[in-house]
PDB file with one MODEL, atoms N, CA, C and O in Angstrom:
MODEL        1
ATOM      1  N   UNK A   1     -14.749   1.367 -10.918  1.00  0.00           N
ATOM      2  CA  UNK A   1     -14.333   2.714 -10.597  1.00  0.00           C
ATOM      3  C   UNK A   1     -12.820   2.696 -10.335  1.00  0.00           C
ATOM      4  O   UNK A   1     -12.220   1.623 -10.260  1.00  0.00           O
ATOM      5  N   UNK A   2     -12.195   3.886 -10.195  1.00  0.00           N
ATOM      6  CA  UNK A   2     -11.139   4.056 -10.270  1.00  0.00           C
ATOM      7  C   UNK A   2     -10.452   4.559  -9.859  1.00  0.00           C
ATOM      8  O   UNK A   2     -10.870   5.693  -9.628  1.00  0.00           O
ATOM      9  N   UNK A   3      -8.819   4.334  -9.358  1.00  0.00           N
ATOM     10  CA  UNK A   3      -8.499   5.403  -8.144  1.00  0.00           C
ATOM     11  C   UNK A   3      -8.880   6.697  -8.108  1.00  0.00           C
ATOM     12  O   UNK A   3      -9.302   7.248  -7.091  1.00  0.00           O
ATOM     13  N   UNK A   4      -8.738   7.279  -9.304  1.00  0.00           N
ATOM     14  CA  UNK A   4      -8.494   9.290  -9.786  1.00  0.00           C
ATOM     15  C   UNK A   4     -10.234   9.213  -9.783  1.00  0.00           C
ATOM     16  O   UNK A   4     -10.673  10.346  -9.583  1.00  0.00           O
ATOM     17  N   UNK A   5     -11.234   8.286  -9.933  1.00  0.00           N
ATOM     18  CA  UNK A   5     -12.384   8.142 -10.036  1.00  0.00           C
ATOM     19  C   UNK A   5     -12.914   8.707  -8.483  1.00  0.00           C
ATOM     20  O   UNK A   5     -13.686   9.603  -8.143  1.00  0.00           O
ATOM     21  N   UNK A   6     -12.177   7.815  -7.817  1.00  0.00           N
ATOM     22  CA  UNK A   6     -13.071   8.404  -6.386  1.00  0.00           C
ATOM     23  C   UNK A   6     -12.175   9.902  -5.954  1.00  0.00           C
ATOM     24  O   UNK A   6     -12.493  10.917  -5.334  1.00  0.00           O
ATOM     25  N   UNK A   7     -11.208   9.544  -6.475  1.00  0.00           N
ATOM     26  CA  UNK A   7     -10.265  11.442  -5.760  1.00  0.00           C
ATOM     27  C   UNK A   7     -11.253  12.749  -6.129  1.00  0.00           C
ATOM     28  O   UNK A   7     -11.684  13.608  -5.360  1.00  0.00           O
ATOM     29  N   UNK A   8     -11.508  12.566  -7.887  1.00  0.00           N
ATOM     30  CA  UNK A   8     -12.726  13.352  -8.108  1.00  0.00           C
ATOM     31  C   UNK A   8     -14.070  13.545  -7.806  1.00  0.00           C
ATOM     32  O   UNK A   8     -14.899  14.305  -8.305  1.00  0.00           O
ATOM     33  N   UNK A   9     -14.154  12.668  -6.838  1.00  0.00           N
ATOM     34  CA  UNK A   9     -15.394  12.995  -6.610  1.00  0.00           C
ATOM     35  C   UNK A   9     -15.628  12.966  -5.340  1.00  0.00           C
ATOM     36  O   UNK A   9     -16.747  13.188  -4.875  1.00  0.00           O
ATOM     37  N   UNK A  10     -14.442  12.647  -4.531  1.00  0.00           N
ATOM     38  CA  UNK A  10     -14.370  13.240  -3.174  1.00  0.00           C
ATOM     39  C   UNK A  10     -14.586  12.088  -2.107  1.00  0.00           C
ATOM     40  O   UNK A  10     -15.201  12.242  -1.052  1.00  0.00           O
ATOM     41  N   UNK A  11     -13.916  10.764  -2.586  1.00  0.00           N
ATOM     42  CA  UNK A  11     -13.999   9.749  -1.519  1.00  0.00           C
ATOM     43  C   UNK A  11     -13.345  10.208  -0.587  1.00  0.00           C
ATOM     44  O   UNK A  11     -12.284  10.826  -0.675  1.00  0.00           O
ATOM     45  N   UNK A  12     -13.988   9.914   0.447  1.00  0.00           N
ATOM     46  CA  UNK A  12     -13.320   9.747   1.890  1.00  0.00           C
ATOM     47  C   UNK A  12     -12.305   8.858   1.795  1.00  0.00           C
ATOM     48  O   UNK A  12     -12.085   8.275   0.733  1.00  0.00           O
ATOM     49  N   UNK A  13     -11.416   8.613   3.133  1.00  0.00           N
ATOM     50  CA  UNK A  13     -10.192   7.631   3.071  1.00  0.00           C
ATOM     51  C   UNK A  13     -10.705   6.661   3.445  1.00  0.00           C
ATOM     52  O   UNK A  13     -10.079   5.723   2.950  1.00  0.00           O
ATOM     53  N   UNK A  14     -11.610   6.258   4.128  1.00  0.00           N
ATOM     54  CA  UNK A  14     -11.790   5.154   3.966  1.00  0.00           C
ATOM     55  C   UNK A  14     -12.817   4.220   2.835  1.00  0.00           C
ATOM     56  O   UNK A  14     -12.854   2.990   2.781  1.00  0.00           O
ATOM     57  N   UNK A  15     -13.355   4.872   2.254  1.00  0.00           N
ATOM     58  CA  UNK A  15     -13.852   4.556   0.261  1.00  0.00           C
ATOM     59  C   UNK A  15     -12.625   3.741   0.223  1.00  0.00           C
ATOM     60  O   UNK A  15     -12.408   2.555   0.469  1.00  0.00           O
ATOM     61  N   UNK A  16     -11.736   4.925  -0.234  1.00  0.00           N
ATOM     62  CA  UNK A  16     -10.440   4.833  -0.882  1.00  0.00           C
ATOM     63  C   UNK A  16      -9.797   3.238  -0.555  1.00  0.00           C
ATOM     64  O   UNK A  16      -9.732   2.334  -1.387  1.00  0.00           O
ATOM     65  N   UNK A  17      -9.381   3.167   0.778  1.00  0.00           N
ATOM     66  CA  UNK A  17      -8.946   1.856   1.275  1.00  0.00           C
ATOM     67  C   UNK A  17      -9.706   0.984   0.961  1.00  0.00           C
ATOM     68  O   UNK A  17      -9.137   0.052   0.393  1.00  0.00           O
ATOM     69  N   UNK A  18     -11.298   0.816   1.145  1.00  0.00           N
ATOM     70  CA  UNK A  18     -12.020  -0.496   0.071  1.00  0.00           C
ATOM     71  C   UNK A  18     -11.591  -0.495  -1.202  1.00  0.00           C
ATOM     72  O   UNK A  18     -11.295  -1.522  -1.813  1.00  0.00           O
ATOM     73  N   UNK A  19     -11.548   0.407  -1.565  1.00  0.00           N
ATOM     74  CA  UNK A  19     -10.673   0.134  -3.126  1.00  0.00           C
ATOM     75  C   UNK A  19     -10.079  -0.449  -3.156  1.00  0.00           C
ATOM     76  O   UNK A  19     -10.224  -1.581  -3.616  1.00  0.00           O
ATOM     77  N   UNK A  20      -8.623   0.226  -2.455  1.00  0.00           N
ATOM     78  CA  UNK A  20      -7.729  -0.725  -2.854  1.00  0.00           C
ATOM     79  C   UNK A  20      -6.880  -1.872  -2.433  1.00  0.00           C
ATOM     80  O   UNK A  20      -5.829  -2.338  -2.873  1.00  0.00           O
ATOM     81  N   UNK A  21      -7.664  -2.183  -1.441  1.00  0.00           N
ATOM     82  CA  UNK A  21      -8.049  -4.068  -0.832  1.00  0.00           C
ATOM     83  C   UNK A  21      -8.635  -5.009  -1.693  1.00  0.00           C
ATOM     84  O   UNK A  21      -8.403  -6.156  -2.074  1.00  0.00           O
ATOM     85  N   UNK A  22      -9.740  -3.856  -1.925  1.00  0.00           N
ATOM     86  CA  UNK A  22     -10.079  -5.203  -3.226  1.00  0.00           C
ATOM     87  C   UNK A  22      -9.839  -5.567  -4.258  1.00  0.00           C
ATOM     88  O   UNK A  22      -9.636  -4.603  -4.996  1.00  0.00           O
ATOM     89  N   UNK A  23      -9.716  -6.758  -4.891  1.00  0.00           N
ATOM     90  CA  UNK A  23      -9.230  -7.559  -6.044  1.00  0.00           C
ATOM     91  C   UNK A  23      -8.485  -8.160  -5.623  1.00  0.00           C
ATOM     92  O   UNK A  23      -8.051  -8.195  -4.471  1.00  0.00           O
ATOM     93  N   UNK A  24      -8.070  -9.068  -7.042  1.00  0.00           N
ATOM     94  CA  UNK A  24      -7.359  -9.706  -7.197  1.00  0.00           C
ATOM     95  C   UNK A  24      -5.657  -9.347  -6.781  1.00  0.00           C
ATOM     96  O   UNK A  24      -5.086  -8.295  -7.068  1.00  0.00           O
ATOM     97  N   UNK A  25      -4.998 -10.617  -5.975  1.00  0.00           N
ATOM     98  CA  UNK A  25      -3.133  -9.911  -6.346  1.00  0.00           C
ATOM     99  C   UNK A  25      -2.822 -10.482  -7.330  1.00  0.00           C
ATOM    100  O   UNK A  25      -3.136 -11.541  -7.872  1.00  0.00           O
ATOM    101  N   UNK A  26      -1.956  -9.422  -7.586  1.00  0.00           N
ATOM    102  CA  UNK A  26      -0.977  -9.741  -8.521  1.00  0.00           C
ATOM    103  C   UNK A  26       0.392  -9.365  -8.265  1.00  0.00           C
ATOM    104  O   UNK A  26       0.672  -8.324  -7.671  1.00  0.00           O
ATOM    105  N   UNK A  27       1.194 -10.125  -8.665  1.00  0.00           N
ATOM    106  CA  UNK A  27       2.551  -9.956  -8.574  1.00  0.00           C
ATOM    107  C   UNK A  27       3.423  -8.502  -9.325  1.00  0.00           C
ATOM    108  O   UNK A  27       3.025  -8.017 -10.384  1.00  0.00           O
ATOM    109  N   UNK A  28       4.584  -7.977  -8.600  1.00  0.00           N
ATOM    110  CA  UNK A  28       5.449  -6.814  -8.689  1.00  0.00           C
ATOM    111  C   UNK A  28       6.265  -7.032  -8.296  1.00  0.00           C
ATOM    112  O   UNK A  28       6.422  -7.388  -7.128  1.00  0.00           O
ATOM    113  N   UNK A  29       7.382  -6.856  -9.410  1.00  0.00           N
ATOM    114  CA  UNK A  29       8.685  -6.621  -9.485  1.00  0.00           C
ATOM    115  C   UNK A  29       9.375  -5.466  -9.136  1.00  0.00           C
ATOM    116  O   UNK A  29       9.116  -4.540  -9.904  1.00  0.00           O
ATOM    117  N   UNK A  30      10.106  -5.208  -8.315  1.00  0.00           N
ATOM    118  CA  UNK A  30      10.659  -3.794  -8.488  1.00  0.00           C
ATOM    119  C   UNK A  30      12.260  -3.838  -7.547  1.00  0.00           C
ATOM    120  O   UNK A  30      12.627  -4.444  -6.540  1.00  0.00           O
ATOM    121  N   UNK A  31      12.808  -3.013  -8.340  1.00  0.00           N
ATOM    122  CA  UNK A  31      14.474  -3.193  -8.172  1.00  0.00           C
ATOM    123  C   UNK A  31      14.765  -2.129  -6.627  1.00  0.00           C
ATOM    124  O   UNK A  31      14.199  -1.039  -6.544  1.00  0.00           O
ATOM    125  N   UNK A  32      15.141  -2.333  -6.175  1.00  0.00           N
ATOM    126  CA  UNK A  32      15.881  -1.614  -4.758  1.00  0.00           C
ATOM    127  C   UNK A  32      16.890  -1.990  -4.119  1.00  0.00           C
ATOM    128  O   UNK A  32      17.026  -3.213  -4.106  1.00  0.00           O
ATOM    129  N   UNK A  33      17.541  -1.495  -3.661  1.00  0.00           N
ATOM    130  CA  UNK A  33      18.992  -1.985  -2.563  1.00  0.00           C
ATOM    131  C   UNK A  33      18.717  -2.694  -1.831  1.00  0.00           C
ATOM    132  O   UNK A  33      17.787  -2.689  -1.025  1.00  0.00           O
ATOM    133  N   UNK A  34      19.853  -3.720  -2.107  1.00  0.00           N
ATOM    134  CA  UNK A  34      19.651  -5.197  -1.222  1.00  0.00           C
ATOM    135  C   UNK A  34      19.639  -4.436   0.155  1.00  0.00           C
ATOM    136  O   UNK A  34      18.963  -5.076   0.960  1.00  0.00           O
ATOM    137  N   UNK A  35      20.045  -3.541   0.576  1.00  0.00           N
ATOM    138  CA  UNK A  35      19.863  -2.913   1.999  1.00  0.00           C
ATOM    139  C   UNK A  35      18.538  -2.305   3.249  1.00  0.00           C
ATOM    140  O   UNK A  35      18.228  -2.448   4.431  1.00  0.00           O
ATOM    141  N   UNK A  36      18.015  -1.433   1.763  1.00  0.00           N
ATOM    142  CA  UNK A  36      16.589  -1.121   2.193  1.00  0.00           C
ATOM    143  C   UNK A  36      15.889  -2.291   2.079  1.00  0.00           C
ATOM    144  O   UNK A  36      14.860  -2.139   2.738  1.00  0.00           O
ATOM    145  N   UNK A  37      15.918  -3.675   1.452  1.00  0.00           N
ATOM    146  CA  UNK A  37      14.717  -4.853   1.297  1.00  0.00           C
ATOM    147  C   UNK A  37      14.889  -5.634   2.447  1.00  0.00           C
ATOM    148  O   UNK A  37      13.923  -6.172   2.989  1.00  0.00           O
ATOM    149  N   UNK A  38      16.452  -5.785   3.020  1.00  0.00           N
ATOM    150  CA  UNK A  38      16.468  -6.586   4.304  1.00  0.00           C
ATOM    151  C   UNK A  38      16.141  -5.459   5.413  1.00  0.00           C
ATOM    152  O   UNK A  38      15.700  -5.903   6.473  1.00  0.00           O
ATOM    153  N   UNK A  39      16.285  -4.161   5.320  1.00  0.00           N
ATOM    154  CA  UNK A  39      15.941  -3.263   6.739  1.00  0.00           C
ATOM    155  C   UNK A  39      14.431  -3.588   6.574  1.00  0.00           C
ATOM    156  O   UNK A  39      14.024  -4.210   7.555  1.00  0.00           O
ATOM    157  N   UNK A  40      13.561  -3.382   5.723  1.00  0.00           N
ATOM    158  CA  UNK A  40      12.330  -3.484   5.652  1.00  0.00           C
ATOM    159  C   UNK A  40      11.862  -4.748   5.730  1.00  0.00           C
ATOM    160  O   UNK A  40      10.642  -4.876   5.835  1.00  0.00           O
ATOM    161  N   UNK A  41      12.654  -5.868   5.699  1.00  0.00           N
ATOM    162  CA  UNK A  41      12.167  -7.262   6.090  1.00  0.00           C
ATOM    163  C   UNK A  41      12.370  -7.335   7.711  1.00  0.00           C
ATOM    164  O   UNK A  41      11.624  -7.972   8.455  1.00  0.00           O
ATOM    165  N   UNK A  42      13.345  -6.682   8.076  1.00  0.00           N
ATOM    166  CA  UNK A  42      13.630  -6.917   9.571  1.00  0.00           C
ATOM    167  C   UNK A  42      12.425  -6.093  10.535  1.00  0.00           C
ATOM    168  O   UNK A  42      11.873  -6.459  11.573  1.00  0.00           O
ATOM    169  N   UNK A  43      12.301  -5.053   9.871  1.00  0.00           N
ATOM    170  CA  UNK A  43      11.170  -3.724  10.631  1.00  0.00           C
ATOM    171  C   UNK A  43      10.299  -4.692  10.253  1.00  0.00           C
ATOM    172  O   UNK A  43      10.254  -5.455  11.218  1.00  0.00           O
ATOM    173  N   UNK A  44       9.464  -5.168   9.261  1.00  0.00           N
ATOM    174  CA  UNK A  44       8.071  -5.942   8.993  1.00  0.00           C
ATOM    175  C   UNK A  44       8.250  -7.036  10.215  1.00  0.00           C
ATOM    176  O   UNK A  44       7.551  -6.834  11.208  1.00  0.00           O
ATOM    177  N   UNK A  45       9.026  -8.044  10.220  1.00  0.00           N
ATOM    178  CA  UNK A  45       9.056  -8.975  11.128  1.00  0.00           C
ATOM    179  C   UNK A  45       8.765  -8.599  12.691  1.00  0.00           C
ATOM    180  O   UNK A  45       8.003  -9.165  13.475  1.00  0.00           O
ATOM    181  N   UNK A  46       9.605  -7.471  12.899  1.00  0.00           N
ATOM    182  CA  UNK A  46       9.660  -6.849  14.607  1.00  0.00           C
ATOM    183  C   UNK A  46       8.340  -6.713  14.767  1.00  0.00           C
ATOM    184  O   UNK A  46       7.876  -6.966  15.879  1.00  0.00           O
ATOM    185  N   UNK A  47       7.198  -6.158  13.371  1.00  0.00           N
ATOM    186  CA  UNK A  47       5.746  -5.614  13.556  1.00  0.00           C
ATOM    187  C   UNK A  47       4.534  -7.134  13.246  1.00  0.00           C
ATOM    188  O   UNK A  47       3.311  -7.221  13.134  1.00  0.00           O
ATOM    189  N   UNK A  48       5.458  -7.937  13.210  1.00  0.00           N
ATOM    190  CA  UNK A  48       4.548  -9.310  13.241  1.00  0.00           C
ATOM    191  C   UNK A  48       4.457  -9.414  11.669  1.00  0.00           C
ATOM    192  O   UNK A  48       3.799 -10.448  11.557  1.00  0.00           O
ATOM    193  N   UNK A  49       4.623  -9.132  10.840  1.00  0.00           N
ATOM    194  CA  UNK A  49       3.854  -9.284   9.548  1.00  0.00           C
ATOM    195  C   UNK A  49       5.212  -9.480   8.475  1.00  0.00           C
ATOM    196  O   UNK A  49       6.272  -8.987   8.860  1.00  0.00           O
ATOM    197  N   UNK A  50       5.192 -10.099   7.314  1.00  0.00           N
ATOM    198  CA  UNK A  50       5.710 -10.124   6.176  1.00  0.00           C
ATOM    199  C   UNK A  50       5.896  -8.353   5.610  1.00  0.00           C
ATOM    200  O   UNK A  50       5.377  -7.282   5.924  1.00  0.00           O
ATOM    201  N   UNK A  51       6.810  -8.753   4.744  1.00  0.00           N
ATOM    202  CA  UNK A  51       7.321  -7.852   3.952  1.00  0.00           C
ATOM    203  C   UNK A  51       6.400  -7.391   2.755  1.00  0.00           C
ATOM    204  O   UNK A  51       6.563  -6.202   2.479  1.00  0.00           O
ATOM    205  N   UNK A  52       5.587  -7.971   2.076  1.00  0.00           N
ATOM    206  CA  UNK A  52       4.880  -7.764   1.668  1.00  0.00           C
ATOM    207  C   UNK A  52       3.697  -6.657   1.950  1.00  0.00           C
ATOM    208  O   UNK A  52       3.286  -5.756   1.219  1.00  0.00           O
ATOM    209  N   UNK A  53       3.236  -7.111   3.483  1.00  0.00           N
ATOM    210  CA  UNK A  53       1.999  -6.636   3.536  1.00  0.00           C
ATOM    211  C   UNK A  53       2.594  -5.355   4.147  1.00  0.00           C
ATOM    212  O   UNK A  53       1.987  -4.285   4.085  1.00  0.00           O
ATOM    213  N   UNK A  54       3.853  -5.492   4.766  1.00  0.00           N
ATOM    214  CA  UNK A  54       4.404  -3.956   4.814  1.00  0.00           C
ATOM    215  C   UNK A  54       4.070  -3.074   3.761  1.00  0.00           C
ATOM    216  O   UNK A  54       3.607  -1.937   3.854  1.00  0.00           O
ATOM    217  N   UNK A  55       4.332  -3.670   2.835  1.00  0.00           N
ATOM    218  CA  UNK A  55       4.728  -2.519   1.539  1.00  0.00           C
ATOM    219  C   UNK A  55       3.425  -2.541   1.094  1.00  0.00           C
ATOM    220  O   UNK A  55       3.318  -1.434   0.565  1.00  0.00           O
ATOM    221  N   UNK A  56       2.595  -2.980   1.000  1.00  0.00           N
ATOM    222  CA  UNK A  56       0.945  -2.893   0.530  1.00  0.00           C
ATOM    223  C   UNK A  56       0.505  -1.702   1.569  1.00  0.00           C
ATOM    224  O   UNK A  56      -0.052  -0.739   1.044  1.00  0.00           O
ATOM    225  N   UNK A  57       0.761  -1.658   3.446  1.00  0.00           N
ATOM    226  CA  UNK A  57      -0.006  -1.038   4.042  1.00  0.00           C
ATOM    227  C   UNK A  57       0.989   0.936   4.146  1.00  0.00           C
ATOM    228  O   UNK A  57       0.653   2.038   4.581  1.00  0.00           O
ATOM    229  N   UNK A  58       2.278   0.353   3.444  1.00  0.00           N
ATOM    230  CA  UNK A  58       3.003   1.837   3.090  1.00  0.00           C
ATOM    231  C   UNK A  58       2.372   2.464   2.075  1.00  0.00           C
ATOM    232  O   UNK A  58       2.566   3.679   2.054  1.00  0.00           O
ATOM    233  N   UNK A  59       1.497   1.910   1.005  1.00  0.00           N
ATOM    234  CA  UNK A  59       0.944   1.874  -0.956  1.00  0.00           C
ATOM    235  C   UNK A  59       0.049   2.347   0.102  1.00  0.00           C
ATOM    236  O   UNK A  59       0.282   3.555   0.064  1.00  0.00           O
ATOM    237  N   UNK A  60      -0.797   2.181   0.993  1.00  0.00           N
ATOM    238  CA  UNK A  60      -1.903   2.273   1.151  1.00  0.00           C
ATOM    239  C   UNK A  60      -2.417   3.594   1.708  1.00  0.00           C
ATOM    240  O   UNK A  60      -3.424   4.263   1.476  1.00  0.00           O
ATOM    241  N   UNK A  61      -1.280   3.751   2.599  1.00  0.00           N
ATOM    242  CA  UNK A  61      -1.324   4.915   3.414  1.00  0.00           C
ATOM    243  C   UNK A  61      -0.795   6.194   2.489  1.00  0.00           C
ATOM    244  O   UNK A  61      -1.112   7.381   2.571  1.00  0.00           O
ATOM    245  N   UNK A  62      -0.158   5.733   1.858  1.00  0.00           N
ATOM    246  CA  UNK A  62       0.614   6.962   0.700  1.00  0.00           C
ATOM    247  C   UNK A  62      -0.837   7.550  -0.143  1.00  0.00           C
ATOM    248  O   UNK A  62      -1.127   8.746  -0.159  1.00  0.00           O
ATOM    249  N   UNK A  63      -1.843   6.246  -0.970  1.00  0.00           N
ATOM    250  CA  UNK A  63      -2.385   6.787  -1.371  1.00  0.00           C
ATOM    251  C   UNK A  63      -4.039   7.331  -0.903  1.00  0.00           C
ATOM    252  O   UNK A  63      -4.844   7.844  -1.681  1.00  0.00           O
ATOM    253  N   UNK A  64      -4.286   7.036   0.687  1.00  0.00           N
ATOM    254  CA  UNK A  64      -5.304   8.140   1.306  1.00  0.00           C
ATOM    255  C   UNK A  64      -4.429   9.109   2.008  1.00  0.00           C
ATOM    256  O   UNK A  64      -5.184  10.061   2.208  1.00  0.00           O
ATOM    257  N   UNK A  65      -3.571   9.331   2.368  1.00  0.00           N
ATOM    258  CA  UNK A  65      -3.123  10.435   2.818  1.00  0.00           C
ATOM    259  C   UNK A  65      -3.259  11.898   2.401  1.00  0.00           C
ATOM    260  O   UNK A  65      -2.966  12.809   3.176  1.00  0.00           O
ATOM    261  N   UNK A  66      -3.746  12.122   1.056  1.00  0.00           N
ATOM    262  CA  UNK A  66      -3.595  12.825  -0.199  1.00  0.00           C
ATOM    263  C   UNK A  66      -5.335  13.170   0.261  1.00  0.00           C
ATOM    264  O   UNK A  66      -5.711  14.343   0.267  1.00  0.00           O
ATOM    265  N   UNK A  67      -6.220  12.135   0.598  1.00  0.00           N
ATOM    266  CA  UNK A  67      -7.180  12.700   0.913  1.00  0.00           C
ATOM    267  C   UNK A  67      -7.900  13.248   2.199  1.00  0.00           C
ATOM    268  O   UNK A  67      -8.961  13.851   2.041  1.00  0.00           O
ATOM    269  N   UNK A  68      -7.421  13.086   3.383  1.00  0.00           N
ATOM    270  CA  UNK A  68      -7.420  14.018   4.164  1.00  0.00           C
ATOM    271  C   UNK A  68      -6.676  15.006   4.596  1.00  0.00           C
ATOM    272  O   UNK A  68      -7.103  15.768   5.463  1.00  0.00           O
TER     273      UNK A  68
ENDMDL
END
């Protein structure tokens, strides 16, 4: 199933978030200002966690937000 799969048919947000926890990672590239990548490495660190899982739990929240 599929993201636009559960939007249509009316997953709740938390459906939604099993979604998209599960699988496999895979790697992403993406270009941004050396400025915003170290502010967002410094904010991730202050919150205990990598930079990474920052930006997975920002992806995450962006895309249930839309459903409640």
């Amino acid at each position: 199933m599929t993201y636009s799969e559960l939007l249509k048919r009316g997953a709740d947000s938390t459906e939604i978030q099993e979604h998209l926890i599960d699988g496999e990672m895979t790697a992403v590239t993406i270009r941004i200002p050396k400025n915003l990548r170290d502010g967002a490495k410094e904010a991730a660190a202050l919150k205990g966690m990598s930079f990474s899982t920052l930006v997975r739990m920002c992806l995450i929240d962006e895309l249930t937000k839309r459903v409640d």
